[in-house]
KOLVO-772339 format. One record per residue (C-alpha): x, y, z; residue number from 1; residue in three letters. Coordinates in steps of 0.001 Angstrom, whole numbers, padded with zeros to 6 digits. Example, Ala and Ser with C-alpha at 12.3 -4.5 7.8 and 13.67 -1.06 7.14 Angstrom:
{east:012300 | north:-004500 | up:007800 | seq:1 | type:Ala}
{east:013670 | north:-001060 | up:007140 | seq:2 | type:Ser}
END
This chain:
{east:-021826 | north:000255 | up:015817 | seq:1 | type:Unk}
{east:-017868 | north:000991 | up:015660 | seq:2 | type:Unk}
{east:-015825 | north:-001648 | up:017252 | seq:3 | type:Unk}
{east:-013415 | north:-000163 | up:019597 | seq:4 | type:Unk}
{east:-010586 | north:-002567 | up:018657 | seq:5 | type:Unk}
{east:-006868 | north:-001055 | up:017687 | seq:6 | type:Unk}
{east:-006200 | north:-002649 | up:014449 | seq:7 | type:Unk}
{east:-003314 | north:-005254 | up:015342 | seq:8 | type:Unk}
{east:-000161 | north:-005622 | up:012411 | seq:9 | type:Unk}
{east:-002552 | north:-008641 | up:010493 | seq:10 | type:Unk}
{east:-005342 | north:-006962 | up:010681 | seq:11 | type:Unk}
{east:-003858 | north:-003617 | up:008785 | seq:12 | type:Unk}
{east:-004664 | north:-004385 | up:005209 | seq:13 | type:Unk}
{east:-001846 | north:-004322 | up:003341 | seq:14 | type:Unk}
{east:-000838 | north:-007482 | up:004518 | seq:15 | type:Unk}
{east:-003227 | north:-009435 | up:003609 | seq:16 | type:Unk}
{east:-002218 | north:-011713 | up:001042 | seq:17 | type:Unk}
{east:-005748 | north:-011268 | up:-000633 | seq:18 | type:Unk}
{east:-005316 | north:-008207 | up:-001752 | seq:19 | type:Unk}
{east:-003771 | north:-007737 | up:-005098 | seq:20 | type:Unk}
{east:-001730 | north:-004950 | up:-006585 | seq:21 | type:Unk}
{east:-004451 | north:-003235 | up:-008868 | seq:22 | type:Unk}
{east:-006333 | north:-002716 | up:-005491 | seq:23 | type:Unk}
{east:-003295 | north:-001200 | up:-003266 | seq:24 | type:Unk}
{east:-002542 | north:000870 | up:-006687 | seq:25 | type:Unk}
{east:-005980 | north:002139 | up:-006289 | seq:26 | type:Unk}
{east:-006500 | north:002906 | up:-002441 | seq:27 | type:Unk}
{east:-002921 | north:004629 | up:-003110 | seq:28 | type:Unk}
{east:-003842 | north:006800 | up:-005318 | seq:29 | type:Unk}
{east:-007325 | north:007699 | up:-003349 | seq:30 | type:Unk}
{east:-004922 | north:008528 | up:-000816 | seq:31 | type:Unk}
{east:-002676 | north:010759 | up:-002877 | seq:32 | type:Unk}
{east:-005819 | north:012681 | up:-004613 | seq:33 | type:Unk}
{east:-006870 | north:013019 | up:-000589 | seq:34 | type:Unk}
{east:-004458 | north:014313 | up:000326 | seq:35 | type:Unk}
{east:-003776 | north:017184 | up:-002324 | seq:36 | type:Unk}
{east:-007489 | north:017856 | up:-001794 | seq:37 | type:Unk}
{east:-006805 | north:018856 | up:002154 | seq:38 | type:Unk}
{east:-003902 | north:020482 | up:001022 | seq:39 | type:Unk}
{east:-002101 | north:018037 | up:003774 | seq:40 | type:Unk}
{east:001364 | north:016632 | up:003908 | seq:41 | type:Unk}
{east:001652 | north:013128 | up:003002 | seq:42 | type:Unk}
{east:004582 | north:010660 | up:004041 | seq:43 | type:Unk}
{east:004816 | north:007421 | up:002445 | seq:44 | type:Unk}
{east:006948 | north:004692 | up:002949 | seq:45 | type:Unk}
{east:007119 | north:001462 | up:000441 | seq:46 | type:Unk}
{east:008370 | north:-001972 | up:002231 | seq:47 | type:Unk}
{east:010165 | north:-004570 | up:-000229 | seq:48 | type:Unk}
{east:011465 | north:-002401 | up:-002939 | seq:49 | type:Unk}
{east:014293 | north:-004053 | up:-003121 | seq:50 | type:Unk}
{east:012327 | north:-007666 | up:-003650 | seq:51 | type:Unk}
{east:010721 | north:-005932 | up:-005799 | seq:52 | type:Unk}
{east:013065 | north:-004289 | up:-008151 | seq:53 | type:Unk}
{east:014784 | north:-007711 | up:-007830 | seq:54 | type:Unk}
{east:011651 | north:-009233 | up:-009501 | seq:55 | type:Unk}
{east:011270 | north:-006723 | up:-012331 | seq:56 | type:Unk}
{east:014623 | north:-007175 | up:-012750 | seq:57 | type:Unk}
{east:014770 | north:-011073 | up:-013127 | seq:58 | type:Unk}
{east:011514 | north:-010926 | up:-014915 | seq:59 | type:Unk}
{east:013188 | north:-008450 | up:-017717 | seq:60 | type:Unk}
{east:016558 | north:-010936 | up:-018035 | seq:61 | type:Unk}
{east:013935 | north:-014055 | up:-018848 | seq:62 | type:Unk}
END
């Protein structure tokens, strides 16, 4: 049985801290393969690249 629940911000989940990057790397690019499959446009939108560059970034200079 399907729960009829709308999925609330915590439960989406990419924020889950549990989830590592090899896994959102993955489900991404199921997504991507997806959507070139249905021949459907896909919009993405990535949160925290600038943390993120900031990290390479720092990482690189150490």
């Amino acid at each position: 049985m399907q729960s009829t629940k709308t999925p609330t911000r915590n439960d989406k989940r990419a924020y889950k801290m549990t989830i590592g990057v090899r896994t959102r790397l993955i489900a991404l690019s199921v997504i991507i393969k997806q959507s070139l499959q249905w021949q459907s446009t896909l919009y993405l939108k990535f949160d925290y690249a600038r943390k993120a560059f900031e990290t390479i970034w720092s990482l690189l200079h150490h």
